[in-house]
VOSE-305695 format. One line per 3 residues: number of its first residue (from 1); for each residue x, y, z of C-alpha. Coordinates in steps of 0.001 Angstrom, whole numbers, always signed. Example, Ala and Ser with C-alpha at 12.3 -4.5 7.8 and 13.67 -1.06 7.14 Angstrom:
% VOSE-305695
1 = +12300,-4500,+7800 ~ +13670,-1060,+7140
% end
This chain:
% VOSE-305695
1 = +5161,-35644,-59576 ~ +5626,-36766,-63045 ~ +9016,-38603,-63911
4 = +10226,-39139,-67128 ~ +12015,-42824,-68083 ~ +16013,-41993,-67138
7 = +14347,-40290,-63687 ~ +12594,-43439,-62767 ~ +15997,-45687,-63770
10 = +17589,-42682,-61355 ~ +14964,-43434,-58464 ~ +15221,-47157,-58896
13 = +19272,-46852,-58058 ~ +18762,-44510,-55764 ~ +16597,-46734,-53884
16 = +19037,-49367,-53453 ~ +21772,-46925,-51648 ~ +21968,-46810,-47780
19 = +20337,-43500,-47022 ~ +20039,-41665,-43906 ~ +16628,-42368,-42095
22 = +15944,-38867,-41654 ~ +17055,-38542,-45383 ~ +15285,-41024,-47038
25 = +13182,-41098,-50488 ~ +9795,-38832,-48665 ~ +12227,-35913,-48151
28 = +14060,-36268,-51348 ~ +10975,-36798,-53077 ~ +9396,-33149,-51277
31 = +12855,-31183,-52116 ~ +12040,-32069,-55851 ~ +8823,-30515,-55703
34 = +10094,-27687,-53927 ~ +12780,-27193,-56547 ~ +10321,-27776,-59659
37 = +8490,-25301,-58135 ~ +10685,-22565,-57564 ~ +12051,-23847,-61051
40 = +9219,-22844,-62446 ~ +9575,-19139,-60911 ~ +13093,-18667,-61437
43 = +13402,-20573,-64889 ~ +15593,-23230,-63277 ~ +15993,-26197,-65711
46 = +13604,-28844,-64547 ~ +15308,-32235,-66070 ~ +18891,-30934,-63815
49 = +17145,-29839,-60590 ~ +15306,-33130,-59947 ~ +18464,-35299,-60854
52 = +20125,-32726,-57858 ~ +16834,-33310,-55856 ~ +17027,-36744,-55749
55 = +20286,-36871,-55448 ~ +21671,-34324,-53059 ~ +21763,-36459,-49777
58 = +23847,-39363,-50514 ~ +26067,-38402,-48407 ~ +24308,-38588,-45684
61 = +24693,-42448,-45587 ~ +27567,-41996,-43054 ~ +26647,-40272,-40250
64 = +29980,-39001,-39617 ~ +29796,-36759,-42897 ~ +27744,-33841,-42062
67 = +27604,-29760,-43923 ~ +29614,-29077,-46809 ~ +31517,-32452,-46446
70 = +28373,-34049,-46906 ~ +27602,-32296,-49937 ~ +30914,-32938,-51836
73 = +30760,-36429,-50642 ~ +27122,-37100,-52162 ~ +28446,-35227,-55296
76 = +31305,-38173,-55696 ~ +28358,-40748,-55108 ~ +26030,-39110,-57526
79 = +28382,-39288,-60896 ~ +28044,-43012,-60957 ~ +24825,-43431,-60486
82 = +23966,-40827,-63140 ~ +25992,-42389,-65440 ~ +24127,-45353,-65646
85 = +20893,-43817,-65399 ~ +22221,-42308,-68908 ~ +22995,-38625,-67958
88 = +25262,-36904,-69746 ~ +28900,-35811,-69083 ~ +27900,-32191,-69115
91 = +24617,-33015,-67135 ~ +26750,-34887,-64815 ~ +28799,-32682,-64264
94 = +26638,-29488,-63968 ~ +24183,-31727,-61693 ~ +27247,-33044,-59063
97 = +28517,-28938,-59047 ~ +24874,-28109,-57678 ~ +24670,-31242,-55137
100 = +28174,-29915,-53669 ~ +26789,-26498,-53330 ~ +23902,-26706,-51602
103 = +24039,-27293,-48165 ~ +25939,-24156,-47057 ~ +23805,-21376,-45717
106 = +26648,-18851,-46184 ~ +27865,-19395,-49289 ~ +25552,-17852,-52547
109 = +26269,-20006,-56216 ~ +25916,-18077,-59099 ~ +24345,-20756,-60636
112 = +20489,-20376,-59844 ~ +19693,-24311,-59738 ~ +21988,-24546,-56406
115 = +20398,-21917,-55265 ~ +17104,-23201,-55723 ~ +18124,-26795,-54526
118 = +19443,-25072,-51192 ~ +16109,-23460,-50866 ~ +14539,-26260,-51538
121 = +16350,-28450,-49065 ~ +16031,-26131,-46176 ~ +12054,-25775,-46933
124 = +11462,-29559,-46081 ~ +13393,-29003,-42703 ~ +11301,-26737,-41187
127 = +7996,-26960,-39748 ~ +6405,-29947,-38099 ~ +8638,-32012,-40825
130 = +11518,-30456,-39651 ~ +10862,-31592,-35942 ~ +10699,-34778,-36715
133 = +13610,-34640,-38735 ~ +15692,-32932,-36525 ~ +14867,-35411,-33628
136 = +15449,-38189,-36102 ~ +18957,-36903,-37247 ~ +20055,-36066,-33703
139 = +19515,-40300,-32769 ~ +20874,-40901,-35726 ~ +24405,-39459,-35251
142 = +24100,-39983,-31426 ~ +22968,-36926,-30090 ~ +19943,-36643,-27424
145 = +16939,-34401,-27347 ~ +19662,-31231,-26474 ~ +21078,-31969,-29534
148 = +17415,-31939,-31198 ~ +16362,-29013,-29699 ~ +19674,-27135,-30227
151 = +19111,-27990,-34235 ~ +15970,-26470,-34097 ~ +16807,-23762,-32518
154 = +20131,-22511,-33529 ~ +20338,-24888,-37011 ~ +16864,-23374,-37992
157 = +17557,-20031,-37435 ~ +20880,-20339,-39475 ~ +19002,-22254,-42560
160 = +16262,-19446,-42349 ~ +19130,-16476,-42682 ~ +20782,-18890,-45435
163 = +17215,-19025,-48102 ~ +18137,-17295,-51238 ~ +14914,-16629,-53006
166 = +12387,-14123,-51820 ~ +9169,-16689,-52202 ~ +11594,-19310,-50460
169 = +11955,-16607,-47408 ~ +8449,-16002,-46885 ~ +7382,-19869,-46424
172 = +10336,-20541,-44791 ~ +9262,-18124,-42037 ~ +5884,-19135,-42251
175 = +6523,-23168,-41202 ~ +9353,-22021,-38741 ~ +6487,-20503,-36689
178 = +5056,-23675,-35732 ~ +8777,-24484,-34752 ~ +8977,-22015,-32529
181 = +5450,-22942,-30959 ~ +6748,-26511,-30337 ~ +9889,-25020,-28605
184 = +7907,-23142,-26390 ~ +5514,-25703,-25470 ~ +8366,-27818,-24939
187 = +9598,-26451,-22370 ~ +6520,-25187,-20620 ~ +5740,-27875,-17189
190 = +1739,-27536,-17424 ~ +174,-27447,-14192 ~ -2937,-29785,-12835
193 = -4214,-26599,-11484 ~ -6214,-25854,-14515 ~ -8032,-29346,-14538
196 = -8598,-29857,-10812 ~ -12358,-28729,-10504 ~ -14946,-30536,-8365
199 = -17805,-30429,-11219 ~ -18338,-32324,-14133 ~ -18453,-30688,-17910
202 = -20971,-32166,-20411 ~ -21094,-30836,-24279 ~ -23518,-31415,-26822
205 = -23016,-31912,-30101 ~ -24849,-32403,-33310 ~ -26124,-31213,-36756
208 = -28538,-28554,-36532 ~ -31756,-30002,-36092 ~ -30486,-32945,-33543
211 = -32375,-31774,-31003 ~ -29318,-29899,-28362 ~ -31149,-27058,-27293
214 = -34358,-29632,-26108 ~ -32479,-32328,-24722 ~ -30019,-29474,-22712
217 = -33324,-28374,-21344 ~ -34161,-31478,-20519 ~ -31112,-32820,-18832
220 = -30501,-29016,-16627 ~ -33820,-30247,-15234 ~ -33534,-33720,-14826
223 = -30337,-32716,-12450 ~ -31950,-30203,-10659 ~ -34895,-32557,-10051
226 = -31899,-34688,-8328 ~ -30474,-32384,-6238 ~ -27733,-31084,-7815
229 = -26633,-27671,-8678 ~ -26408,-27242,-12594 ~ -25522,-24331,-14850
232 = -26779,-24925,-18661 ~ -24564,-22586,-21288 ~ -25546,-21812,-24885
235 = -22548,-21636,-27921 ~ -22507,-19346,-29401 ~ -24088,-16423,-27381
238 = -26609,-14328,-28569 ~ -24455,-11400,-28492 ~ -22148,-13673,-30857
241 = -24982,-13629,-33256 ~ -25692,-10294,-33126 ~ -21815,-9513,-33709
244 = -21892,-12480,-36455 ~ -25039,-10399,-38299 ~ -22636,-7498,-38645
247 = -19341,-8461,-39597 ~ -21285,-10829,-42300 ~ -22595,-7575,-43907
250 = -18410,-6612,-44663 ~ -16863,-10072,-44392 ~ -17313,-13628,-45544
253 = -14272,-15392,-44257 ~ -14819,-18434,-42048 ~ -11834,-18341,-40538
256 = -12342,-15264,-38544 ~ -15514,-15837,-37521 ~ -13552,-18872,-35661
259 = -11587,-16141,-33830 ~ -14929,-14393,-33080 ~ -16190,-17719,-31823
262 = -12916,-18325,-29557 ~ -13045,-14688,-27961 ~ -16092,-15647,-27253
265 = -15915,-18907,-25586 ~ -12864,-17168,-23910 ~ -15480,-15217,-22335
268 = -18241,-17986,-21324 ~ -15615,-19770,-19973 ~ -13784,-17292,-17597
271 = -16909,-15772,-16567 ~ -19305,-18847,-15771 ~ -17669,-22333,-17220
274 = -14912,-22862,-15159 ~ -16065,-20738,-11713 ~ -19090,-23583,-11908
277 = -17316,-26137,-12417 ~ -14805,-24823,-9541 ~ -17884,-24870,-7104
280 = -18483,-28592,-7812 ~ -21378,-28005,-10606 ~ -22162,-29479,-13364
283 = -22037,-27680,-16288 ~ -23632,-28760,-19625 ~ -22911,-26954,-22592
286 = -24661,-26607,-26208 ~ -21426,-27012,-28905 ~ -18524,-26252,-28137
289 = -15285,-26247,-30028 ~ -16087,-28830,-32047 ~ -18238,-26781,-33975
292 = -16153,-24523,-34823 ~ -14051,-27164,-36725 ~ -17267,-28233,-38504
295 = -18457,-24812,-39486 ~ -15798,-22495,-39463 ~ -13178,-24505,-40791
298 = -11243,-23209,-43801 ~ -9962,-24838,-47008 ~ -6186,-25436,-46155
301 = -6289,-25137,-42495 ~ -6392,-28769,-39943 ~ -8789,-28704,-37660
304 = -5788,-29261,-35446 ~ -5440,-25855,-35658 ~ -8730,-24951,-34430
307 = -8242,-28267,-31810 ~ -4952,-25830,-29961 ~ -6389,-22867,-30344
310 = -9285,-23954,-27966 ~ -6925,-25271,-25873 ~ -8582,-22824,-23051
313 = -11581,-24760,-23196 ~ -12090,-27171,-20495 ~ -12262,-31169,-21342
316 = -15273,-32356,-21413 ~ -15420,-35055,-19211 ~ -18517,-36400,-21590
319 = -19306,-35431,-24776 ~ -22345,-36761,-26239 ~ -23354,-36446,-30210
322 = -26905,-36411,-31062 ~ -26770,-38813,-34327 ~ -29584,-37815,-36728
325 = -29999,-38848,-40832 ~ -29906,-35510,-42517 ~ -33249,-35992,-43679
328 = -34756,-36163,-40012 ~ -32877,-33107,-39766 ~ -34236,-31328,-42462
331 = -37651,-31883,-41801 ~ -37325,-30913,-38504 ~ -35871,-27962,-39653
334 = -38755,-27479,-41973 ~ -41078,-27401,-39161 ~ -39852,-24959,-37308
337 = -39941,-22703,-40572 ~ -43190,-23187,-40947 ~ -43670,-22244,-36930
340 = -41833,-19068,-38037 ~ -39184,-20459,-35360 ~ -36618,-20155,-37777
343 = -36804,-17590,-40684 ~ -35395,-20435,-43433 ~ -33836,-23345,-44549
346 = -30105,-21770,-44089 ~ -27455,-23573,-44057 ~ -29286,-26687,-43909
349 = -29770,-29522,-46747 ~ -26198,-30263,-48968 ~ -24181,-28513,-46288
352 = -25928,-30375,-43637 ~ -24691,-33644,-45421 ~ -20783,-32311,-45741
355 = -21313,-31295,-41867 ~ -22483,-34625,-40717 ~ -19131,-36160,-42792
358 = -17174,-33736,-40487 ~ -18640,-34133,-36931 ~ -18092,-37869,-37802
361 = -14781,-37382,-38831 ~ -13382,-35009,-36349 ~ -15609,-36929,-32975
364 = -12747,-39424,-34060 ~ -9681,-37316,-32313 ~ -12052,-37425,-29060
367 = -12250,-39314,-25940 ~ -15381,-39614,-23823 ~ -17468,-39577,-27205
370 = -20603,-41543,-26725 ~ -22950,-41218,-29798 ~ -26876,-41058,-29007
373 = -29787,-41915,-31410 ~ -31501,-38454,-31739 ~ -34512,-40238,-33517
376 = -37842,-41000,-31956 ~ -39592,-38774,-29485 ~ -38823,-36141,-26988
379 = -38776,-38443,-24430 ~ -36993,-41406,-26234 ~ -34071,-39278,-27152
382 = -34133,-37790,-23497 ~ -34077,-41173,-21567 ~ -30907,-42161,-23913
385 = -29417,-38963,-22388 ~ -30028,-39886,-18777 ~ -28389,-43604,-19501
388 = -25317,-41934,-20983 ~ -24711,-39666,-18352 ~ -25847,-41987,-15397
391 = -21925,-42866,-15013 ~ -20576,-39766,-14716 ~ -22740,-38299,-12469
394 = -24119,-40851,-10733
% end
């Protein structure tokens, strides 16, 4: 955001106020944006909705102002410091008339910059910034996590019911999803039911070319060859593959192939993952979710996302990434083109770099990570695997 020389001399006094910690410059700063924004829709005038903006929650200072007292209060506060920032008395004026206005979810201005600054306001308290705000705000003025959750709940709702413009509505109710996910995992008391199991689960991950379908192989057997009872599972499934083939002929959409991949895994796990690992087995697994972040994730979404919605997926108790250069990789690849074993290059080569960035990236959120050298032979990359599992299985 681009400030002009009396908004800076604005931001500079505005920095030396006592503000409310859940109030402070980040949220004023994201309510300007908003309210440019919407300006921009609703031909708002830009130079008086970022004065309001930054100004709108002096009055917040003293936790014992709170609603429309709050507002009128900050509007007092504002006219001095707009005065010396150089504001006119018109500007002033108009600008302390919108700051008294807007937090009121019942009442409707007729002037369109209140409404917008409302709008604006309530955006930033919704969604995983409104958690922490509300939690923030509730300490701040004494309340307890009741007093959190009841903001959420009953405050949010409220705010929702009180956004004025149509574009406003629609991401409004859009972040206030994830609101109501946190409220409901909130309250849910998970169970160690689902992670009691006897067996251990191994995953293997890597850029293609890494070697995880050999060394899987190789590791079922080296268990078996110890005695122990082992179950080796592929990701995706063939008939994933075939199903991928067809909706690629109508769709190309990453994001759904990610639910494709999920329903998927829903069924590998349900039907063999966890009844092995319930029997004591060991289970070792070609990619798992983790790939799905790497090559299904879309512009715009975290891999968070993808992170909860695999939440069905067991832990993996160790999950070992095959660390290859890309251009190992590639000429691997190349071979088995050449061995018609795969029908071409694919994906691979400048993707194969970006993926590579990912797996790195995202193997960061992860415990139980231990990386493996998947260069040198067969055998080399194999006894590497033995030493890294020797621990967990003993």
């Amino acid at each position: 955001m681009k400030f002009n020389a009396i908004e800076k001399k604005l931001i500079q006094l505005i920095k030396q106020q006592s503000l409310s910690l859940s109030h402070k410059f980040d949220h004023l700063n994201r309510v300007v944006k908003y309210a440019v924004e919407l300006g921009k829709i609703y031909k708002g005038r830009r130079e008086i909705l970022i004065a309001a903006g930054l100004l709108h929650d002096l009055g917040r200072g003293k936790t014992e102002y709170r609603g429309k007292q709050s507002a009128e209060i900050g509007a007092e506060l504002a006219k001095p410091l707009l005065k010396k920032a150089g504001y006119s008395v018109k500007e002033i004026d108009l600008i302390c008339q919108i700051i008294a206005e807007h937090d009121q979810p019942e009442f409707h201005s007729k002037l369109i910059e209140s409404r917008i600054l409302k709008d604006a306001d309530y955006l930033d308290g919704f969604g995983g910034r409104g958690i922490m705000r509300s939690i923030m705000y509730a300490g701040e003025t004494g309340g307890g996590i009741d007093e959190a959750v009841n903001r959420l709940r009953r405050k949010g709702r409220e705010r929702l019911k009180g956004l004025e413009l149509l574009e406003s509505k629609r991401l409004g109710w859009k972040l206030h999803r994830f609101t109501e996910l946190f409220l409901a995992e909130f309250e849910k008391i998970e169970s160690l039911k689902s992670v009691t199991y006897a067996g251990k689960f191994i995953v293997l991950e890597g850029i293609s070319g890494s070697g995880k379908d050999t060394q899987a192989e190789l590791l079922l057997q080296y268990f078996k060859n110890k005695g122990k009872q082992v179950l080796l599972v592929n990701h995706p499934t063939m008939f994933l593959k075939k199903l991928w083939r067809l909706w690629r002929l109508e769709a190309d959409d990453r994001l759904s192939e990610a639910f494709l991949m999920m329903a998927d895994r829903v069924r590998m796990v349900k039907a063999k993952i966890l009844p092995a690992l319930n029997k004591g087995e060991i289970v070792i697994s070609t990619r798992s979710s983790i790939s799905a972040q790497v090559y299904q994730q879309e512009e715009g979404i975290p891999a968070e996302f993808y992170r909860y919605c695999f939440k069905f997926e067991p832990i993996a108790d160790l999950l070992i990434y095959l660390d290859l250069s890309v251009e190992e990789a590639l000429r691997r690849t190349d071979a088995r083109v050449k061995m018609k074993k795969e029908k071409d290059r694919g994906f691979f080569g400048k993707k194969q770099e970006r993926q590579q960035k990912l797996f790195k990236k995202i193997l960061k959120k992860y415990s139980n990570v231990v990386k493996v050298k998947a260069e040198g032979s067969i055998d080399q990359v194999h006894q590497r695997l033995v030493v890294a599992s020797g621990e967990l299985i003993g």
